[in-house]
C-alpha positions as CSV (number, residue, x, y, z in Angstrom):
1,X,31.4,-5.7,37.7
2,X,32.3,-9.1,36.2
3,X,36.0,-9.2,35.8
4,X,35.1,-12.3,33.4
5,X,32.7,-10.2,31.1
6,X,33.0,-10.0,28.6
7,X,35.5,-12.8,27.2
8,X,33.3,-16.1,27.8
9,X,30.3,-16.5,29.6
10,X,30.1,-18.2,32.8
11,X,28.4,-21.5,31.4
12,X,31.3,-22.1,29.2
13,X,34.4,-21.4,31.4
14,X,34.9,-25.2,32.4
15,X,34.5,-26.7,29.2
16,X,36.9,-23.9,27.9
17,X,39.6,-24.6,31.0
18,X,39.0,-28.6,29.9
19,X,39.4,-28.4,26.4
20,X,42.8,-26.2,26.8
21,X,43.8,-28.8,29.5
22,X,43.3,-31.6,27.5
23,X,45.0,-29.9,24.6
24,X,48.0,-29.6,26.3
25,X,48.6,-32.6,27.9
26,X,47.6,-34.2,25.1
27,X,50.1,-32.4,22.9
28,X,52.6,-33.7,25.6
29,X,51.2,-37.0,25.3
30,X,52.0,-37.1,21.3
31,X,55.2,-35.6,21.8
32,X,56.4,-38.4,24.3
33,X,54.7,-41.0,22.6
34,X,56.9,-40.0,19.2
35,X,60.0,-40.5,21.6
36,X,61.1,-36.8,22.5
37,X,61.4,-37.1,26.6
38,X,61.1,-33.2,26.6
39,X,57.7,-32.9,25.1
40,X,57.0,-31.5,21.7
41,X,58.1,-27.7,22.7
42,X,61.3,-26.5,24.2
43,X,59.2,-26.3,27.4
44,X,55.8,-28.1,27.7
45,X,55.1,-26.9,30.4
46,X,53.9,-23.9,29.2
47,X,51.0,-24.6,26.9
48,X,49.4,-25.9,30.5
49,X,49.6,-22.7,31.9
50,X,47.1,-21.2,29.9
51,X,44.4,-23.2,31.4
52,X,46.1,-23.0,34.9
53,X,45.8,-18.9,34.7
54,X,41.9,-18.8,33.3
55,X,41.2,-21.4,35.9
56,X,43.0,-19.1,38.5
57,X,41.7,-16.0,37.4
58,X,37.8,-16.7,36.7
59,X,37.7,-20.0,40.3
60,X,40.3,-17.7,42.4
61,X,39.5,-19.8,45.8
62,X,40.2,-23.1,43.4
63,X,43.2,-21.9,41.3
64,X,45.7,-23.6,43.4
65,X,44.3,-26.9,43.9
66,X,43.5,-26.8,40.2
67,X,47.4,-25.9,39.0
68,X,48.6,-28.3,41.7
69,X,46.9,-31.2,40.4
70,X,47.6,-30.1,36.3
71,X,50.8,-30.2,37.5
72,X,50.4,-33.5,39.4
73,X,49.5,-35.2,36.6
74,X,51.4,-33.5,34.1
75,X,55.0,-35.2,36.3
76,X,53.1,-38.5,36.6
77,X,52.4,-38.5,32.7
78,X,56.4,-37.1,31.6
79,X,57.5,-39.3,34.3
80,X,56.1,-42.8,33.5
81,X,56.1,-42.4,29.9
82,X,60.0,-40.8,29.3
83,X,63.0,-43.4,29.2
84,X,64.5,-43.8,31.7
85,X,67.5,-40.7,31.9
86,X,69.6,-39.5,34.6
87,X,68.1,-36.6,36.4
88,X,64.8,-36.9,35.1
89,X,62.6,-35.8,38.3
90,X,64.9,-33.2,38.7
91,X,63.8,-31.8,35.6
92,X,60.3,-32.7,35.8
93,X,60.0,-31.2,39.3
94,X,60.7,-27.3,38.3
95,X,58.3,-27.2,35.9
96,X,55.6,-29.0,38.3
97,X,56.7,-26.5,40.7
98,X,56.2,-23.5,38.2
99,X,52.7,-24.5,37.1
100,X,51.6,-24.2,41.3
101,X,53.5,-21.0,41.6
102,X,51.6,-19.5,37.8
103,X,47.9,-21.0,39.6
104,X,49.1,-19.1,43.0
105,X,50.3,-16.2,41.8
106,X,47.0,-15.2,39.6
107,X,44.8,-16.7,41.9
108,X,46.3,-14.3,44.6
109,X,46.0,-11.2,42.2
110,X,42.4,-12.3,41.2
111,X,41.4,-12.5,44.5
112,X,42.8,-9.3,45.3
113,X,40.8,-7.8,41.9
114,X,37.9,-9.5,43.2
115,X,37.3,-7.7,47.0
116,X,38.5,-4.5,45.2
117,X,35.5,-4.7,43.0
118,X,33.5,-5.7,45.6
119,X,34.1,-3.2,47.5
120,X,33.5,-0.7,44.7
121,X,30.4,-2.5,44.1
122,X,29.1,-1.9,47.8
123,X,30.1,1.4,47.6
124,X,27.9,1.8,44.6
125,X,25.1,-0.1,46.1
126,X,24.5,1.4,49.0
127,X,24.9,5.3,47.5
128,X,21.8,7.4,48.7
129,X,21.2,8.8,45.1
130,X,20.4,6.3,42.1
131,X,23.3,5.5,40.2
132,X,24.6,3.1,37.0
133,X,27.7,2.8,35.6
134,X,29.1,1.5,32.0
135,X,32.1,0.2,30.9
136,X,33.7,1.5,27.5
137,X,31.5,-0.4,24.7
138,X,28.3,1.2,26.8
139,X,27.6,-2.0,28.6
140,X,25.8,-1.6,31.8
141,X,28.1,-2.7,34.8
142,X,26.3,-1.5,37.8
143,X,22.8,-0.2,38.7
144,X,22.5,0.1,42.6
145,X,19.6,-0.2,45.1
146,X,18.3,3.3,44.5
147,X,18.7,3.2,40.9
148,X,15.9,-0.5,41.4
149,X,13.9,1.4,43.7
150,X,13.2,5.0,41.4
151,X,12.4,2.9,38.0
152,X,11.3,-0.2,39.3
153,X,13.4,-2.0,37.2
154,X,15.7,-5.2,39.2
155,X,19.9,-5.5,38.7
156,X,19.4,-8.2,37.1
157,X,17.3,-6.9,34.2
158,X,19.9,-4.6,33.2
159,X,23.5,-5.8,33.8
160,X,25.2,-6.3,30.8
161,X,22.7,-4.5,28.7
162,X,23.8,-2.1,25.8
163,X,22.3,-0.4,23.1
164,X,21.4,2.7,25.7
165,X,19.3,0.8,27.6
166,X,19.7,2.8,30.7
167,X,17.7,5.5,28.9
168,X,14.3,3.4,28.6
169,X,13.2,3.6,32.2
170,X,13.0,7.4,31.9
171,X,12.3,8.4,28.5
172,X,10.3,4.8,27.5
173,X,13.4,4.8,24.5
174,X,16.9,4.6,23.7
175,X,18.5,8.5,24.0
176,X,22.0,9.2,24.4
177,X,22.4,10.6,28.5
178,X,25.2,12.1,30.4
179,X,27.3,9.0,30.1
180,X,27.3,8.9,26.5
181,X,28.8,12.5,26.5
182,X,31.1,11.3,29.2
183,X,32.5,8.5,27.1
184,X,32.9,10.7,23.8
185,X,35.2,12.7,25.7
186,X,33.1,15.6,26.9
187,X,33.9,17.2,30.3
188,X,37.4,16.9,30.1
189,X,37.2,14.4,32.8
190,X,35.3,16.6,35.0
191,X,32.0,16.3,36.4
192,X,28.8,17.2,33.8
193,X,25.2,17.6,35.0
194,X,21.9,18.9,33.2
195,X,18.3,18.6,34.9
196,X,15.6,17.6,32.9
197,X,11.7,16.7,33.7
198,X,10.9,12.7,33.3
199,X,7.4,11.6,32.6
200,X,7.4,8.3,33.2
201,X,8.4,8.3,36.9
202,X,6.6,8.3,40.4
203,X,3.2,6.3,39.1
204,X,2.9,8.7,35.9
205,X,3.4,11.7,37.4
206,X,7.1,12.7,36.6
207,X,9.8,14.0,37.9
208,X,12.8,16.5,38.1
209,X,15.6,14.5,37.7
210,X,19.2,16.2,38.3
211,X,22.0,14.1,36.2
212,X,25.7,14.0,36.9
213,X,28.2,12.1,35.4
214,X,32.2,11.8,35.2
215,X,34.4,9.2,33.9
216,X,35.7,5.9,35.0
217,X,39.8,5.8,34.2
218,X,42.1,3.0,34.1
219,X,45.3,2.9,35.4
220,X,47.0,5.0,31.9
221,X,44.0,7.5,32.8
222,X,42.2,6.6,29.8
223,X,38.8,6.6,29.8
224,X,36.9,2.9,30.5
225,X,33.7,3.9,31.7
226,X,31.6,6.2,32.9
227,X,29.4,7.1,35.8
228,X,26.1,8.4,36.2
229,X,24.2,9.5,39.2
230,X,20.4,10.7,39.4
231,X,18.7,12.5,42.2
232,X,15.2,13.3,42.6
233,X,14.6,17.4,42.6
234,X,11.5,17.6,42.5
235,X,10.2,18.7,45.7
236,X,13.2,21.0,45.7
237,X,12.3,22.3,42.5
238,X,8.6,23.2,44.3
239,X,9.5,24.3,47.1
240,X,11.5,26.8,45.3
241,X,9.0,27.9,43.3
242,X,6.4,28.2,45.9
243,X,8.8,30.2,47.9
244,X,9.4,32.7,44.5
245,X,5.7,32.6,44.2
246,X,5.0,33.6,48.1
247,X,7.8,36.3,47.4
248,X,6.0,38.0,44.5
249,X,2.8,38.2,46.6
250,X,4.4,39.5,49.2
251,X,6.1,42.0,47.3
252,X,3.0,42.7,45.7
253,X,1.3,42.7,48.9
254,X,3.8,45.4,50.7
255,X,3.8,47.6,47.4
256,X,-0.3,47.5,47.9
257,X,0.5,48.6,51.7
258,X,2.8,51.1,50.8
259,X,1.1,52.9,48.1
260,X,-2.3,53.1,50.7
261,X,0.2,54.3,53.9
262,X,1.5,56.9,51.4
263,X,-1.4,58.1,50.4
264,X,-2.6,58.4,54.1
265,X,0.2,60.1,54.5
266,X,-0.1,62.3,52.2
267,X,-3.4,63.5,53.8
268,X,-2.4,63.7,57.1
269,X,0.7,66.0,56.3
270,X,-2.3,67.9,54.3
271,X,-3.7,68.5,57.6
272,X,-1.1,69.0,59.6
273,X,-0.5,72.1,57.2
274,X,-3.8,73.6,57.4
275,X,-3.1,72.7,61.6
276,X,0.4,75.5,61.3
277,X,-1.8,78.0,59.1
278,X,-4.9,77.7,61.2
279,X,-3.6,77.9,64.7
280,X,-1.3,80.4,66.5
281,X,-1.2,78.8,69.8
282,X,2.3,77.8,70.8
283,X,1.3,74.7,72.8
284,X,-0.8,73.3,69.7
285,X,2.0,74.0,67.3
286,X,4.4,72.3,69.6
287,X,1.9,68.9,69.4
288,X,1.9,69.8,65.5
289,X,5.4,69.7,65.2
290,X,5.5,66.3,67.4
291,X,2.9,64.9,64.9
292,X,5.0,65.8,62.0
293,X,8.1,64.5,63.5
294,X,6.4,60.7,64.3
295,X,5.1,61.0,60.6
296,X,8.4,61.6,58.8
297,X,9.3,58.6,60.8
298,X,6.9,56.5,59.3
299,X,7.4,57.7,55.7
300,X,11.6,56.6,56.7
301,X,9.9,53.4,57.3
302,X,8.3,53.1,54.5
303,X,11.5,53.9,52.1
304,X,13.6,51.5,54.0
305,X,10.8,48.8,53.2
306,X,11.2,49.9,49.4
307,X,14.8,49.5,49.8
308,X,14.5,46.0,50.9
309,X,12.3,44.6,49.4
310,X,14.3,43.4,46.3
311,X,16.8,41.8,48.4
312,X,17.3,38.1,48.8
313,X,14.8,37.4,45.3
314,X,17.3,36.3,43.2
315,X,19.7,33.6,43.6
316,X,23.4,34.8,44.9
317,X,26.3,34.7,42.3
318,X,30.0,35.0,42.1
319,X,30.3,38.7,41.5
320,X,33.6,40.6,39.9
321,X,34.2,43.2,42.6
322,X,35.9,45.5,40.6
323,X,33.4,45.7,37.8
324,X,30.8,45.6,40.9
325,X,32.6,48.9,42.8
326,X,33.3,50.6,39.3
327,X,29.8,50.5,38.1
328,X,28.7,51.6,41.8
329,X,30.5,54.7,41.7
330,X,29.8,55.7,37.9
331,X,26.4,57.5,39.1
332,X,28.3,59.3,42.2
333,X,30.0,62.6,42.2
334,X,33.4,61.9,42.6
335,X,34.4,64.9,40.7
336,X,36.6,66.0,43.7
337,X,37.4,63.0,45.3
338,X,39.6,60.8,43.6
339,X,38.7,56.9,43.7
340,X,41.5,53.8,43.6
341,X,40.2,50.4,43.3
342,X,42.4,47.5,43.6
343,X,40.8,44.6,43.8
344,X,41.4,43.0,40.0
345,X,40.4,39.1,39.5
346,X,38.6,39.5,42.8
347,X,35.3,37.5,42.7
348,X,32.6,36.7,45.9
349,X,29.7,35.1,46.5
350,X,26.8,37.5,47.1
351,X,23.2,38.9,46.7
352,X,23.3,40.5,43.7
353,X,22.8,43.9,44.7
354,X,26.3,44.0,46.1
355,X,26.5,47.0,44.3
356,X,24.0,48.7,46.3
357,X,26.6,47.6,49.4
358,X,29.3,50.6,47.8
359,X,27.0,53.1,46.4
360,X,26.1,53.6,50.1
361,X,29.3,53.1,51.2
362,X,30.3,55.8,49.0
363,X,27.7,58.0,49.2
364,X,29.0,58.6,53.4
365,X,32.7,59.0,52.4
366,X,31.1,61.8,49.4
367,X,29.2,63.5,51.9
368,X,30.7,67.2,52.2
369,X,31.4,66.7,55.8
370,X,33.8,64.3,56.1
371,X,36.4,66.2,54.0
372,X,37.1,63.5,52.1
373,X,39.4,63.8,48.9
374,X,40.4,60.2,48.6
375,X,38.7,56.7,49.2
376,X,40.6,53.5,48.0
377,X,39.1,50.3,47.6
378,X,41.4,47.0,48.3
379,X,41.5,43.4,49.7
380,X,43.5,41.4,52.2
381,X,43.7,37.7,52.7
382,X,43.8,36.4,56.0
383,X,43.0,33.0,57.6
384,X,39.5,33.6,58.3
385,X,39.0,35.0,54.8
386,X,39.1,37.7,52.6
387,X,38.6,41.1,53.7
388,X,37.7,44.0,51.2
389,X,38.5,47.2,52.9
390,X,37.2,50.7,51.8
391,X,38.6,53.7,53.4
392,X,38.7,57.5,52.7
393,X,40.8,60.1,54.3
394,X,38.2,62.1,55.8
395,X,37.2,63.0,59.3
396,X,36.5,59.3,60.7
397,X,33.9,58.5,62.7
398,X,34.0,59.6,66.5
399,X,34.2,56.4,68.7
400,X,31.0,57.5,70.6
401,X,28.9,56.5,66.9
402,X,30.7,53.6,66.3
403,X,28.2,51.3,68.5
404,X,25.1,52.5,66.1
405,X,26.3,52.9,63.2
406,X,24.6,50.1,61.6
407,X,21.0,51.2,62.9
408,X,18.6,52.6,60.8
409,X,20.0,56.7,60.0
410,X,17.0,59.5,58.9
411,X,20.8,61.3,57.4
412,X,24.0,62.1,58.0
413,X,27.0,59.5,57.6
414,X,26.2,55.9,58.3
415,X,22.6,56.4,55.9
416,X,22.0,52.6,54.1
417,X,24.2,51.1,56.4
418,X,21.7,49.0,57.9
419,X,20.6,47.9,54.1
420,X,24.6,47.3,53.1
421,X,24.7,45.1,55.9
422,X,21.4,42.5,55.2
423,X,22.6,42.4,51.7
424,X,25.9,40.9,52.2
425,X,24.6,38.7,55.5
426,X,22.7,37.0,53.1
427,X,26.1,34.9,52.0
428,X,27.9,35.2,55.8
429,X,29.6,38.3,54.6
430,X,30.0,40.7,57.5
431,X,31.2,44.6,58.1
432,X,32.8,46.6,60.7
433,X,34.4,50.2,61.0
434,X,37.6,50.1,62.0
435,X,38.9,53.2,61.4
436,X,41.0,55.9,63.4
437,X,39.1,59.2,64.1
438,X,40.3,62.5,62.6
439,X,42.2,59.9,60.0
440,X,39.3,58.7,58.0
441,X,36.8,55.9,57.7
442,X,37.6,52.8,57.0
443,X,35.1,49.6,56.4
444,X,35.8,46.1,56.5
445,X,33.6,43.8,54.9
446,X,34.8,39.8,56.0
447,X,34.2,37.3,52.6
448,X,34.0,33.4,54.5
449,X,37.0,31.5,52.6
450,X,34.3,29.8,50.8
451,X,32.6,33.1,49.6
452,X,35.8,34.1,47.6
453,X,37.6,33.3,44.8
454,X,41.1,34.9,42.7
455,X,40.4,34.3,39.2
């Protein structure tokens, strides 16, 4: 970022600081010449410090030896050339003196502008992900390292540059991108992004580029740039969509493998009939009954398989827990229990079928032996997070059950359990019973402090 851009360009800046300088000390010149010992102006010192301050502000690291010798030979000029009055270096001298401290002074706050910038600039440079930025007239005023390396196209190609030229690398023309929206006020001085797919990248072959931008703000906050930065998705982008893809194979996979077990299944419990009608011994009936134990079993199996295999497919979400819990229970029978849910503006990250979390959930604290008549729903936020408790007034669970209550349940309370519990591990989102025998259930589920929000 040039701090001289864009008021002169570098090739003129000394004949603009000599021009200025020999303007004024002329002027001073004429004025002594036509016999006025003070110069032309009330103080003519001051035209000089125009030069003196562009000087000091584009040559930092020369500013002072510049003003010092304007200033030089602005005293030797008023002195030799005024008549002779009293005090006359003493008047002389304080303007000399002012025209060093004017060249000091900006040259001090130019240099200080200058490793600012610099430091900006290296900061810029050296960012991992591509990245431009352009000032307010949609000049370019920085394109970084990886920003060279993804188009192919050098620094020096593009600084200064307008006209949307930062489009042409990706799109081969001139399109608005983020940073046009950025400077027309968009965002609210936040942070936009969009993804698009670029043809012209990687040798032809494209790209899925992810774009974010925000503004640059001055020291009123108005807007005086923007900032654009552009990462390369597109493996990301693949291996997500090979990792869908391997999921619906799978899914259709398993489905194939539990539709055949099934249907074996089916045919053995066929036989295992005709085994109870055809034999009267006790002994076989006893290894019948064993056989149709171990296949009920399997058919558990194979329902806790169709229960899971849905989870973890689509992305998680912030999820309104009270719409989640209310639309959970709408398909229960709570006719003779009553329900209170107070968790209002409560939102988590989670699997989307966090739903599925309180319809089993619910589905213990309903079951007629509990002796349930109440179940509330609430939340509590503590240091390691937010907790969302739900607790009925029933029987409790004994502690002796408490150990397995999460593994896999043919009936009876603690049934889904195990699925309640994958579904919200997928976003670090734990549960626990802590309840008080012969007072009730009560369940816990922990939300990390980053899986929660109060809207």
């Amino acid at each position: 970022m040039n701090p001289g851009y864009p008021l002169v360009g570098t090739r003129n800046r000394v004949a603009v600081i000599a021009g200025l300088t020999a303007l004024a000390l002329g002027g001073n010149l004429v004025g002594l010449f036509l016999g006025a010992p003070e110069g032309l102006l009330p103080l003519p010192a001051l035209p000089l410090a125009i030069p003196i301050i562009l000087a000091s502000y584009w040559y930092p690291r020369r500013g002072v030896i510049f003003s010092a010798g304007v200033a030089a030979l602005y005293a030797v000029t008023v002195f030799l050339l005024s008549p002779a009055v009293p005090l006359l270096a003493y008047t002389i001298l304080p303007r000399a003196v002012f025209l060093v401290l004017v060249g000091w002074v900006v040259a001090l706050l130019a240099t200080r502008l200058r490793e600012s910038e610099q430091q900006m600039n290296e900061i810029i440079e050296f960012l991992p992900d591509a990245t431009f930025a352009v000032d307010r007239e949609g000049r370019i005023i920085a394109w970084n390292r990886a920003m060279e390396e993804m188009t192919g196209v050098a620094e020096e190609a593009m600084l200064g540059r307008g006209d949307r030229e930062y489009a042409v690398p990706f799109y081969g023309e001139r399109r608005p991108l983020l940073v046009d929206r950025v400077l027309r006020g968009e965002g609210g001085g936040g942070v936009l992004t969009e993804e698009a797919a670029v043809t012209r990248l990687r040798g032809g072959k494209g790209a899925h580029l992810r774009f974010t931008a925000t503004a640059l703000l001055d020291a009123k906050g108005n807007v005086a740039g923007a900032i654009e930065s552009i990462r390369d998705v597109s493996d990301q982008v693949m291996t997500e969509a090979a990792l869908q893809n391997a999921g619906r194979q799978l899914n259709t996979l398993t489905g194939i493998l539990r539709t055949d077990l099934s249907n074996r299944l089916a045919v053995f419990y066929g036989h295992l009939s005709v085994g109870v009608m055809k034999f009267d011994d006790p002994a076989v009936l006893s290894f019948i009954d064993d056989l149709n134990d171990a296949a009920n079993g399997i058919r558990r199996q194979l329902e806790i398989s169709r229960a899971f295999r849905d989870i973890g497919t689509s992305p998680p979400a912030w999820m309104p827990v009270q719409g989640t819990v209310m639309q959970a229970a709408a398909g229960l029978p709570f006719e003779n229990v009553a329900l209170e849910v107070w968790v209002e503006r409560l939102e988590v990250f989670a699997d989307p079928h966090l739903g599925t979390v309180f319809v089993h959930l619910f589905e213990n604290a309903l079951d007629p032996a509990t002796g349930a008549t109440r179940v509330v729903v609430t939340y509590h936020l503590r240091p390691e997070g937010c907790a969302i408790i739900v607790e009925d007034d029933g029987i409790g669970i004994p502690e002796t059950e408490k150990e397995g209550l999460f593994a896999q349940r043919p009936e009876g309370y603690g049934h889904g359990l195990v699925l309640a519990r994958e579904i919200l591990s997928i976003t670090g989102i734990t549960i626990r019973e802590t309840g008080t025998p012969g007072e009730g259930a009560r369940f816990e589920l922990l939300v990390p402090p980053e899986g929660y929000r109060v809207v």
